[in-house]
Backbone as XML, in Angstrom:
<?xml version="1.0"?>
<chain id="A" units="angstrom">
  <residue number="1" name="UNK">
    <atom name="N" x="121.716" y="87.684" z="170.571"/>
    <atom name="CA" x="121.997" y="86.404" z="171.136"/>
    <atom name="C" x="120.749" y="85.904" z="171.886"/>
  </residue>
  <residue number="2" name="UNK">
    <atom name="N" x="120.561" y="84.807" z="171.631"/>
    <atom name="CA" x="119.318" y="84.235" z="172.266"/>
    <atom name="C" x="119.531" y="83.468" z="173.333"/>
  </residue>
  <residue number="3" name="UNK">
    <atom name="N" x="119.038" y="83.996" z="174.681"/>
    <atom name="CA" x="118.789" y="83.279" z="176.170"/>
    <atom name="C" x="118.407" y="82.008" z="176.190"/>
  </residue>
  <residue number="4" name="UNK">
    <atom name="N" x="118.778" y="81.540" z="177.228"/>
    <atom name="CA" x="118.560" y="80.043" z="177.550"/>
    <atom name="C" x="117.304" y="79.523" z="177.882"/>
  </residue>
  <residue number="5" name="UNK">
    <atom name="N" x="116.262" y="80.699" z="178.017"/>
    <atom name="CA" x="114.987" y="80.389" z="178.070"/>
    <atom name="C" x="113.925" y="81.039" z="177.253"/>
  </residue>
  <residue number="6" name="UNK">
    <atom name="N" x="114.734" y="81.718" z="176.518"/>
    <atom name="CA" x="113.995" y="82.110" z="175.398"/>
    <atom name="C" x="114.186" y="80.314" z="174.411"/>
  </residue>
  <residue number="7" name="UNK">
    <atom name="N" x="115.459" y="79.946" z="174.411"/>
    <atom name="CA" x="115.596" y="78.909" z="173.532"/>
    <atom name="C" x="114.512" y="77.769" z="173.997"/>
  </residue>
  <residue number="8" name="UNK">
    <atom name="N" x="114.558" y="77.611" z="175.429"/>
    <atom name="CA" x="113.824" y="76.567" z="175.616"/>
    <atom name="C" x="112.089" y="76.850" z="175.080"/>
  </residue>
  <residue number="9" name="UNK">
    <atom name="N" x="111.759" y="78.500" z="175.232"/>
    <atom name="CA" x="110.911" y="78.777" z="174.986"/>
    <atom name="C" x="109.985" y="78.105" z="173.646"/>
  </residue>
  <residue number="10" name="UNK">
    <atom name="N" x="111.290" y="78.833" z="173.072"/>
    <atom name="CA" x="110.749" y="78.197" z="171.540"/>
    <atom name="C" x="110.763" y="76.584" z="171.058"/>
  </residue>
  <residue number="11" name="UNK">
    <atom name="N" x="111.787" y="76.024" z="171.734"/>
    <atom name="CA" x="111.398" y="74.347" z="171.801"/>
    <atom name="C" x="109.992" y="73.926" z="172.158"/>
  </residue>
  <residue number="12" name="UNK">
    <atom name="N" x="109.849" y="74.575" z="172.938"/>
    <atom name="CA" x="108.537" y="73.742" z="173.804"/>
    <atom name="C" x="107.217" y="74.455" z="172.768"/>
  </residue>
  <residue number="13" name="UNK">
    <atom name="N" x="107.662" y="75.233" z="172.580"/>
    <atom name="CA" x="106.339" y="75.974" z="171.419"/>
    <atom name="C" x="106.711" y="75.249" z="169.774"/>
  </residue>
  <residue number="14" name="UNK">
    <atom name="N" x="107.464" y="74.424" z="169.826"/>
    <atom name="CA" x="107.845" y="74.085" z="168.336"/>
    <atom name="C" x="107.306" y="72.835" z="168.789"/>
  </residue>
  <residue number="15" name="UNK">
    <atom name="N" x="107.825" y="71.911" z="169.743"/>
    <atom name="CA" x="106.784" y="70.637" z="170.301"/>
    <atom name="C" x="105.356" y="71.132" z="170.667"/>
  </residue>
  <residue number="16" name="UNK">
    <atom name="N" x="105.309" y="71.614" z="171.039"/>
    <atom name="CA" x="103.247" y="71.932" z="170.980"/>
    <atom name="C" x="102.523" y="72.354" z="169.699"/>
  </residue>
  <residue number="17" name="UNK">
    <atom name="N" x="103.741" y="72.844" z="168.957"/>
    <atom name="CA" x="102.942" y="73.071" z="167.322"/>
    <atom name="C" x="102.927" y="71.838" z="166.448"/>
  </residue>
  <residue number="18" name="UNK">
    <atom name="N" x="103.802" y="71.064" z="166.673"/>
    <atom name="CA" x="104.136" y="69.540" z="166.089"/>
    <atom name="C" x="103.326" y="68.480" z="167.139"/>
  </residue>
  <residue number="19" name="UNK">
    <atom name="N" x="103.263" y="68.550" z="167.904"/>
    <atom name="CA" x="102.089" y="67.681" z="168.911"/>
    <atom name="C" x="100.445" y="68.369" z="168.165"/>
  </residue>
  <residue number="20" name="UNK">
    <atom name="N" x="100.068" y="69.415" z="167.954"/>
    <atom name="CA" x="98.637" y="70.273" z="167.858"/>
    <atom name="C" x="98.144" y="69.857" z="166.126"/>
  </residue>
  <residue number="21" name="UNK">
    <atom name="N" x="99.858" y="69.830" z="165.295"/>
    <atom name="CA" x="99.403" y="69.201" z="163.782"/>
    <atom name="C" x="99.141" y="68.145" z="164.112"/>
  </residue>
  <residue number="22" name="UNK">
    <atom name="N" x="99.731" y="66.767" z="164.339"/>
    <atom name="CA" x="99.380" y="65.954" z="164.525"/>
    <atom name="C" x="98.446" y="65.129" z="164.856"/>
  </residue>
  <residue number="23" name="UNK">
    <atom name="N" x="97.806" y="66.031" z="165.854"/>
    <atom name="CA" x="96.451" y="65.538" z="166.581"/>
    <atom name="C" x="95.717" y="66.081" z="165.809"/>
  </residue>
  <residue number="24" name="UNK">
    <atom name="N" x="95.448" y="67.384" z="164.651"/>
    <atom name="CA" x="94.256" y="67.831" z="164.324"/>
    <atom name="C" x="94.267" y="67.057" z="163.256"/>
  </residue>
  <residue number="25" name="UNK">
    <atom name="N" x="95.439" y="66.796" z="162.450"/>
    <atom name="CA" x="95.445" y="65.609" z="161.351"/>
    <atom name="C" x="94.375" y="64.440" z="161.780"/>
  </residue>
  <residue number="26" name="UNK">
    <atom name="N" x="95.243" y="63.734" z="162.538"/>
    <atom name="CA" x="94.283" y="62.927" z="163.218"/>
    <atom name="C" x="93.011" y="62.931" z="163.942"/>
  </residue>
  <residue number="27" name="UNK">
    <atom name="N" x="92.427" y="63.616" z="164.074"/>
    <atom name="CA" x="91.032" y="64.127" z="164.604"/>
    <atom name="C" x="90.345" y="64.618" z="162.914"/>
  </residue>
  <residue number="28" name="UNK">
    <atom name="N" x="90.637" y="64.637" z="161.824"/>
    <atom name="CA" x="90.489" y="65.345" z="160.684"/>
    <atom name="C" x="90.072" y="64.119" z="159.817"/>
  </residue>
  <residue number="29" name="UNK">
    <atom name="N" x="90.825" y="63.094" z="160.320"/>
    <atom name="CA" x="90.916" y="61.729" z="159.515"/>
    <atom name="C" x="89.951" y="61.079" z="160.198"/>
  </residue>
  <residue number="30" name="UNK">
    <atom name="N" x="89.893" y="60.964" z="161.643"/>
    <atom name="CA" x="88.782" y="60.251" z="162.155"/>
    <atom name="C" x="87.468" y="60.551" z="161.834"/>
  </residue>
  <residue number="31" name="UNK">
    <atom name="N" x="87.426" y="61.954" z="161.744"/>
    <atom name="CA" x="85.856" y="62.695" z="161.323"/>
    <atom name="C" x="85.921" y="61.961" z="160.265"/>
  </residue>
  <residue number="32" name="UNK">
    <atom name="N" x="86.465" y="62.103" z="159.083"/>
    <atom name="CA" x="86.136" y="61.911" z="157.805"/>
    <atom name="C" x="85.852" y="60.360" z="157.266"/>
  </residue>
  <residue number="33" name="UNK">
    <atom name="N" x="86.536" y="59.437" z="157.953"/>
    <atom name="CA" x="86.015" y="57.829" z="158.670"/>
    <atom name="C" x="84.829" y="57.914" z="158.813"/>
  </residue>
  <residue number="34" name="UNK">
    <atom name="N" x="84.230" y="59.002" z="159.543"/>
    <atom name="CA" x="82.890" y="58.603" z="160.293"/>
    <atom name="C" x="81.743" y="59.382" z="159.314"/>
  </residue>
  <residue number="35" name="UNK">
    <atom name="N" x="82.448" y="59.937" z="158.251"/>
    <atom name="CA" x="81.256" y="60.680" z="157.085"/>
    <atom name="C" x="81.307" y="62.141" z="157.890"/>
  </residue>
  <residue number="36" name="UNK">
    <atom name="N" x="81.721" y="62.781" z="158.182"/>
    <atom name="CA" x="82.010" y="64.215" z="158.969"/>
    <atom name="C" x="82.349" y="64.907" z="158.411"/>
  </residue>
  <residue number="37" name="UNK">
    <atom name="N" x="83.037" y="66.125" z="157.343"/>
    <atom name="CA" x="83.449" y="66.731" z="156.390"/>
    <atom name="C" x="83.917" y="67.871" z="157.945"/>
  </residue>
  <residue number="38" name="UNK">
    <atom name="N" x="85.191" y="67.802" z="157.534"/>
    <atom name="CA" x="85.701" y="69.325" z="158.635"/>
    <atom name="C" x="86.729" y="69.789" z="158.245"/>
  </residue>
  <residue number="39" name="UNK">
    <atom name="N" x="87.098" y="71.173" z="158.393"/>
    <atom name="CA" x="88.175" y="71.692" z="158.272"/>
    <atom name="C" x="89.392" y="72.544" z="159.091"/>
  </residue>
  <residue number="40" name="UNK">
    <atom name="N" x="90.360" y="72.365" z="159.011"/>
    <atom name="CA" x="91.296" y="73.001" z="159.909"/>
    <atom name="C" x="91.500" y="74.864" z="159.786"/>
  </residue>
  <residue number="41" name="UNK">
    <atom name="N" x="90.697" y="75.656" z="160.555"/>
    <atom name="CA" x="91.129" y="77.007" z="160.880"/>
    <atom name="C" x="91.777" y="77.473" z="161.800"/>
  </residue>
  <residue number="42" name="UNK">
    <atom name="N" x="92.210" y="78.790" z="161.787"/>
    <atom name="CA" x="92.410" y="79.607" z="162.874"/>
    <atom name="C" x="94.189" y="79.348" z="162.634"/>
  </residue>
  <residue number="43" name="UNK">
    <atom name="N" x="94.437" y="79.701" z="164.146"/>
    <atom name="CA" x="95.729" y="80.126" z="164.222"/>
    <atom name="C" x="96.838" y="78.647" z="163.694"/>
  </residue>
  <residue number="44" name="UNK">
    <atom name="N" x="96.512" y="77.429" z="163.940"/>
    <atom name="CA" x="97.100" y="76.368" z="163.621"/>
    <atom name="C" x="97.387" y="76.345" z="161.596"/>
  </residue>
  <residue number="45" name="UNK">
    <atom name="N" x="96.288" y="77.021" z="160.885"/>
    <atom name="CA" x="96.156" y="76.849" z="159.808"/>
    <atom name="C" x="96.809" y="78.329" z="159.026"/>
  </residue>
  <residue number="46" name="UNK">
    <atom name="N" x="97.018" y="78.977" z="159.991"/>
    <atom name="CA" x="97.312" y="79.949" z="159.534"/>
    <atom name="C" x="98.873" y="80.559" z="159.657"/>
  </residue>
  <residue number="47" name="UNK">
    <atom name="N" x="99.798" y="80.298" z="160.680"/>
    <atom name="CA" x="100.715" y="80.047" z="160.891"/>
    <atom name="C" x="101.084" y="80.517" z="162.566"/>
  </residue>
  <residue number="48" name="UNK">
    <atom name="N" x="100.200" y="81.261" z="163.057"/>
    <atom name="CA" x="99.925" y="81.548" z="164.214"/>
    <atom name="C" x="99.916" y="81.558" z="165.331"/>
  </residue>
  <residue number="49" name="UNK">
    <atom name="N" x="99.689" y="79.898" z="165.429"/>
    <atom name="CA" x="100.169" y="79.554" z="166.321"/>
    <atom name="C" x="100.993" y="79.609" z="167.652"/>
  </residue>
  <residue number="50" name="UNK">
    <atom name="N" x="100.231" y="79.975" z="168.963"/>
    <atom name="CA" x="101.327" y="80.270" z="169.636"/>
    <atom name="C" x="101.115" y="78.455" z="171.247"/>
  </residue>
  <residue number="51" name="UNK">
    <atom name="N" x="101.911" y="79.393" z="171.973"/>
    <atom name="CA" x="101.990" y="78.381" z="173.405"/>
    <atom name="C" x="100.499" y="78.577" z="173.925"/>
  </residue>
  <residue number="52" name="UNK">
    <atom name="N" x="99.549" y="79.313" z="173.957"/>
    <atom name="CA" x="98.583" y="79.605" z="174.693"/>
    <atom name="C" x="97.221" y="79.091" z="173.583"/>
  </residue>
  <residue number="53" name="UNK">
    <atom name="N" x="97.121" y="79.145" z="172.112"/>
    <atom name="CA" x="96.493" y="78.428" z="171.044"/>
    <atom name="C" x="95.676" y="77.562" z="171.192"/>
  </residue>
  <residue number="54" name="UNK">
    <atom name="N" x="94.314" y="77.480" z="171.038"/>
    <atom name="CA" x="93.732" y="76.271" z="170.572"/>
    <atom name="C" x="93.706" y="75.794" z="169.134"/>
  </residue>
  <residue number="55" name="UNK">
    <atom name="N" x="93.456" y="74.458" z="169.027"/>
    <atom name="CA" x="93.047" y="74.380" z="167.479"/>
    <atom name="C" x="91.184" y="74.274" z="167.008"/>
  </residue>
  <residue number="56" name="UNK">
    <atom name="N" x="91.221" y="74.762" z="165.801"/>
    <atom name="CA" x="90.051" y="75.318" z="165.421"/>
    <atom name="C" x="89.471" y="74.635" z="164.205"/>
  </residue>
  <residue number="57" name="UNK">
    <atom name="N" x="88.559" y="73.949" z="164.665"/>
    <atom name="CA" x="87.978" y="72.708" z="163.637"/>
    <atom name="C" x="86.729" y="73.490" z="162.773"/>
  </residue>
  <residue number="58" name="UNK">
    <atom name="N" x="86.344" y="73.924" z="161.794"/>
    <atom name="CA" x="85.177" y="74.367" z="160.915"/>
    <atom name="C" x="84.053" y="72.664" z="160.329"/>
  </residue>
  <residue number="59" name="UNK">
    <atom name="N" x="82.852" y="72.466" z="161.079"/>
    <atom name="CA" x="82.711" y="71.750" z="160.367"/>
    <atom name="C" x="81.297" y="72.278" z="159.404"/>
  </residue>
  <residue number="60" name="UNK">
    <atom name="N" x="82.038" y="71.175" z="158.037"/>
    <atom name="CA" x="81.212" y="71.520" z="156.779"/>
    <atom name="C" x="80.109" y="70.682" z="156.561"/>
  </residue>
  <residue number="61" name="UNK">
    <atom name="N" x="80.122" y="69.552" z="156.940"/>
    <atom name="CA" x="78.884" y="68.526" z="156.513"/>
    <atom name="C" x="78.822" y="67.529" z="157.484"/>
  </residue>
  <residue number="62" name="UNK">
    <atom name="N" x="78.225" y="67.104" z="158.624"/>
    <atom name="CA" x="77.775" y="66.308" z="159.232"/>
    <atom name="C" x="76.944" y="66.207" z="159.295"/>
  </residue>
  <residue number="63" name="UNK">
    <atom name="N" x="76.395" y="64.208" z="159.293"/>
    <atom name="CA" x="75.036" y="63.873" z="159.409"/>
    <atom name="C" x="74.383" y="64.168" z="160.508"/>
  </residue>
  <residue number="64" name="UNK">
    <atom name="N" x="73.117" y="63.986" z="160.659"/>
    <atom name="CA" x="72.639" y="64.549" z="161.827"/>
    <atom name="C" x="72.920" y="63.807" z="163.186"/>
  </residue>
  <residue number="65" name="UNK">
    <atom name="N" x="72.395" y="62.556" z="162.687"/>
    <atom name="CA" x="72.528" y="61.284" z="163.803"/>
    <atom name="C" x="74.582" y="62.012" z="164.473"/>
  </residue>
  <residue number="66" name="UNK">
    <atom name="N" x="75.437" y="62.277" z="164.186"/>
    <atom name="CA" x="77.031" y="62.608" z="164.784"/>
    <atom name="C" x="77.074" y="63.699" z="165.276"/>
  </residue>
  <residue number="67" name="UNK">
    <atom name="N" x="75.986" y="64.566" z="165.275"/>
    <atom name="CA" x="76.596" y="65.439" z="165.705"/>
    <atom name="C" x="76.769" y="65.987" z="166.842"/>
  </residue>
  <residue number="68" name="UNK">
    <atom name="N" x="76.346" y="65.317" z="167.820"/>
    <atom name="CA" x="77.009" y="65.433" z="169.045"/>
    <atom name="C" x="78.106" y="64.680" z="169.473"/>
  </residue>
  <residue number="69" name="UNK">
    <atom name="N" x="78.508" y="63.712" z="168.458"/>
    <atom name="CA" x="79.655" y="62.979" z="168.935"/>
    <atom name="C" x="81.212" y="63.243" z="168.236"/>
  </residue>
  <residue number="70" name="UNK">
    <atom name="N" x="80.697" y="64.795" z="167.550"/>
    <atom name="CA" x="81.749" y="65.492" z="166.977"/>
    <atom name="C" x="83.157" y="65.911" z="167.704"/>
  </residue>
  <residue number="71" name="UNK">
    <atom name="N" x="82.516" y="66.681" z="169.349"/>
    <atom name="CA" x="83.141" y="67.015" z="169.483"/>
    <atom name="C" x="83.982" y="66.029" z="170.896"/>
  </residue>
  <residue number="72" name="UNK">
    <atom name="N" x="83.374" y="64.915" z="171.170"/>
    <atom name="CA" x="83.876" y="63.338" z="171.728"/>
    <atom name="C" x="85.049" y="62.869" z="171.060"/>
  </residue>
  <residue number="73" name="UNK">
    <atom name="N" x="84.774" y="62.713" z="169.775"/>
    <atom name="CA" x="85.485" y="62.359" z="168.579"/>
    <atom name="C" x="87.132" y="63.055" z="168.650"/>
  </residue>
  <residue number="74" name="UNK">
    <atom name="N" x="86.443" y="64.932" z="168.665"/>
    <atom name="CA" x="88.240" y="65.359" z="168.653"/>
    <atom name="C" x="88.965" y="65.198" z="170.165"/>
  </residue>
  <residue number="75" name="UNK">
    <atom name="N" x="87.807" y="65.450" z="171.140"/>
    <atom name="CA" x="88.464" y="65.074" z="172.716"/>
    <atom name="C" x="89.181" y="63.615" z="172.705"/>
  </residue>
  <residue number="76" name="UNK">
    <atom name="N" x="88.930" y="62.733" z="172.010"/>
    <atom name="CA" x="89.639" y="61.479" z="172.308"/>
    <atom name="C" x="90.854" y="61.850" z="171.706"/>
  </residue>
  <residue number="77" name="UNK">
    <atom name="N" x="91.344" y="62.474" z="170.818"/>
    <atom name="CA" x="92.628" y="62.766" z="170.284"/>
    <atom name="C" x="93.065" y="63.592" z="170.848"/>
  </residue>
  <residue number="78" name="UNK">
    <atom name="N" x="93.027" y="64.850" z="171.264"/>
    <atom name="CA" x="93.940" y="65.941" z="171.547"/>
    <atom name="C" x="94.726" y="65.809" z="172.921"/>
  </residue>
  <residue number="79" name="UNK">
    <atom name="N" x="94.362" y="64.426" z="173.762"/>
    <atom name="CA" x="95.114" y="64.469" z="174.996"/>
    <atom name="C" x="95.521" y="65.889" z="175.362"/>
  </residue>
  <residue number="80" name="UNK">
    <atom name="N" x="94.245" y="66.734" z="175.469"/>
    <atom name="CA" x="94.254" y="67.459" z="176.729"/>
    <atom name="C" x="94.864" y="69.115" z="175.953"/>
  </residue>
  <residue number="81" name="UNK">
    <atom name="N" x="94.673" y="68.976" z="174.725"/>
    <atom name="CA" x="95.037" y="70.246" z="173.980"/>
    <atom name="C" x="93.611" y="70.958" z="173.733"/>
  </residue>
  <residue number="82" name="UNK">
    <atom name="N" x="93.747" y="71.731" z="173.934"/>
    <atom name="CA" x="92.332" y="72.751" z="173.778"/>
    <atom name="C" x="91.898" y="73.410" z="172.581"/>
  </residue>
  <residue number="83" name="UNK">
    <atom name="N" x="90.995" y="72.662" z="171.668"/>
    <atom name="CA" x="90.429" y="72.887" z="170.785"/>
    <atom name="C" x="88.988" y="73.485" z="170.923"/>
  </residue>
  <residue number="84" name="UNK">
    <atom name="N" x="88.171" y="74.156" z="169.582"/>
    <atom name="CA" x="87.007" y="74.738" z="169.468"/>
    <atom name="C" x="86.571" y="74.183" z="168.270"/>
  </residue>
  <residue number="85" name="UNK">
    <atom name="N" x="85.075" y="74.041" z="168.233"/>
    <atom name="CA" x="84.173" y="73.376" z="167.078"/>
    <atom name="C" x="83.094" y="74.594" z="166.463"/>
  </residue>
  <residue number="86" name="UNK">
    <atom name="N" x="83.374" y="75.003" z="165.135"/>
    <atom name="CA" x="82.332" y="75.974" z="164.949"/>
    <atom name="C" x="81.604" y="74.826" z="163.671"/>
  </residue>
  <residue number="87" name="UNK">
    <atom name="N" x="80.247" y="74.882" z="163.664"/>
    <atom name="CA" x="79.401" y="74.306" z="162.673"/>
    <atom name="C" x="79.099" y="75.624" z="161.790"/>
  </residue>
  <residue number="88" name="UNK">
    <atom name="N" x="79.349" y="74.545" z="160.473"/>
    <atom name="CA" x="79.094" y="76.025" z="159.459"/>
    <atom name="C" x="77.503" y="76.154" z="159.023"/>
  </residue>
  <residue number="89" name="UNK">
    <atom name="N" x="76.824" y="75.153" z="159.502"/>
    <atom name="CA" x="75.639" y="75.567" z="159.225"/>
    <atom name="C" x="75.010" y="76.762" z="160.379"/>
  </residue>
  <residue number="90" name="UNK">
    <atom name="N" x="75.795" y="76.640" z="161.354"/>
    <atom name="CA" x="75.210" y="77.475" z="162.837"/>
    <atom name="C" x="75.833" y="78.296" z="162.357"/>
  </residue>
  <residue number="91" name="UNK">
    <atom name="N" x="76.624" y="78.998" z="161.580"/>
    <atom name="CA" x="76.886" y="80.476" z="161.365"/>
    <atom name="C" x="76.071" y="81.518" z="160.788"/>
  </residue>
  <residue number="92" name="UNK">
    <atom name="N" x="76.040" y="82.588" z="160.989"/>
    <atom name="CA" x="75.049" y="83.811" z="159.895"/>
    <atom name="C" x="75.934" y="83.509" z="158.710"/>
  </residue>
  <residue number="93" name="UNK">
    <atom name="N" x="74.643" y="83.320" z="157.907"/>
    <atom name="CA" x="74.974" y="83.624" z="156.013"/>
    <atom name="C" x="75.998" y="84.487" z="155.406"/>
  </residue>
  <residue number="94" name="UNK">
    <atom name="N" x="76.007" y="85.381" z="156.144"/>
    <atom name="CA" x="77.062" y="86.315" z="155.770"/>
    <atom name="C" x="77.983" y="86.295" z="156.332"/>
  </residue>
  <residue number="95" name="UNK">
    <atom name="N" x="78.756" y="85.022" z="157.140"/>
    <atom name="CA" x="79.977" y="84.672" z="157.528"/>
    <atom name="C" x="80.242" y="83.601" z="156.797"/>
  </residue>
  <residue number="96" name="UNK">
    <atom name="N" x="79.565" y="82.746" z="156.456"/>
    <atom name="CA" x="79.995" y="81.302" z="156.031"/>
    <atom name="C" x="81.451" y="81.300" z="155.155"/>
  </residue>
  <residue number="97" name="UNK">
    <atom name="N" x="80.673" y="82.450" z="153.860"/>
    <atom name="CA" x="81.867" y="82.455" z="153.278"/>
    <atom name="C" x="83.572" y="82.533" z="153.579"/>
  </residue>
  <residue number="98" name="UNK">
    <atom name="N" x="83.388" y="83.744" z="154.446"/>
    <atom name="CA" x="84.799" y="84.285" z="155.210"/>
    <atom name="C" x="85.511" y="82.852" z="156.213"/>
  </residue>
  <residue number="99" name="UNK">
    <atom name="N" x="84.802" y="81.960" z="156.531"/>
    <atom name="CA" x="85.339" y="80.994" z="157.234"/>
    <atom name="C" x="85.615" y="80.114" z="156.530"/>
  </residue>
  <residue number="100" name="UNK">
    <atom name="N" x="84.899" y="79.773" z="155.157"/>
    <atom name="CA" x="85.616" y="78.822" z="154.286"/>
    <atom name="C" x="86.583" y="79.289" z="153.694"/>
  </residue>
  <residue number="101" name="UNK">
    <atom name="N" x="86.790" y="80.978" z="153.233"/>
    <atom name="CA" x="88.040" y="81.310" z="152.467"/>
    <atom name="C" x="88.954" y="81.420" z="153.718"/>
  </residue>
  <residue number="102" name="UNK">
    <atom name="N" x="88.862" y="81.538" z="154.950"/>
    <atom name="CA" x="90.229" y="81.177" z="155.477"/>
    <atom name="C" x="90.276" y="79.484" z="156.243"/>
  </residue>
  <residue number="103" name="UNK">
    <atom name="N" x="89.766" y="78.587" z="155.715"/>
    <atom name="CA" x="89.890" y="77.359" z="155.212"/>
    <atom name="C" x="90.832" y="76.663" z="154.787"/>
  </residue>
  <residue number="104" name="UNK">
    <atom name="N" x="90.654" y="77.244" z="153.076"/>
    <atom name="CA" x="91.041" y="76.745" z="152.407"/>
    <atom name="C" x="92.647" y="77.161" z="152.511"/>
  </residue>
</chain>
């Protein structure tokens, strides 16, 4: 039988997982408006997701002139949800791959 705050528990973690898609959608769409190529990792993409979670943006192709206004870009959307920006060109060679196959 499930407690009354276990239930609420999981409400409020089912609204922060449906608030966290939403915004990375939208932060996903705005990049890609602005010529930005990015992708959604980590625990949001993976199913993972918990109450304590950030979301985890991979980006694949940005021009040079944006790229400091990458991560402006997702702060105007996430009202205050705590996301991370990894550039896939700033990774070692021998990670790139492993971050695009859990990408896709």
């Amino acid at each position: 039988m499930t407690s009354r705050i276990e239930s609420l528990r999981a409400d409020q973690l089912q609204a922060r997982k449906a608030a966290a898609t939403q915004a990375a959608s939208r932060a996903l769409e705005r990049l890609h408006a602005r010529g930005i190529e990015a992708l959604l990792v980590g625990s949001l993409k993976t199913g993972g997701f918990g109450q304590h979670s950030d979301i985890d943006f991979l980006v694949t192709k940005c021009p040079r002139d944006l790229v400091y206004n990458v991560e402006a870009e997702i702060e105007d959307i996430m009202h205050g949800l705590p996301f991370d920006v990894v550039y896939l060109e700033l990774l070692p060679q021998a990670q790139r791959a492993s971050w695009l196959e859990h990408a896709r």
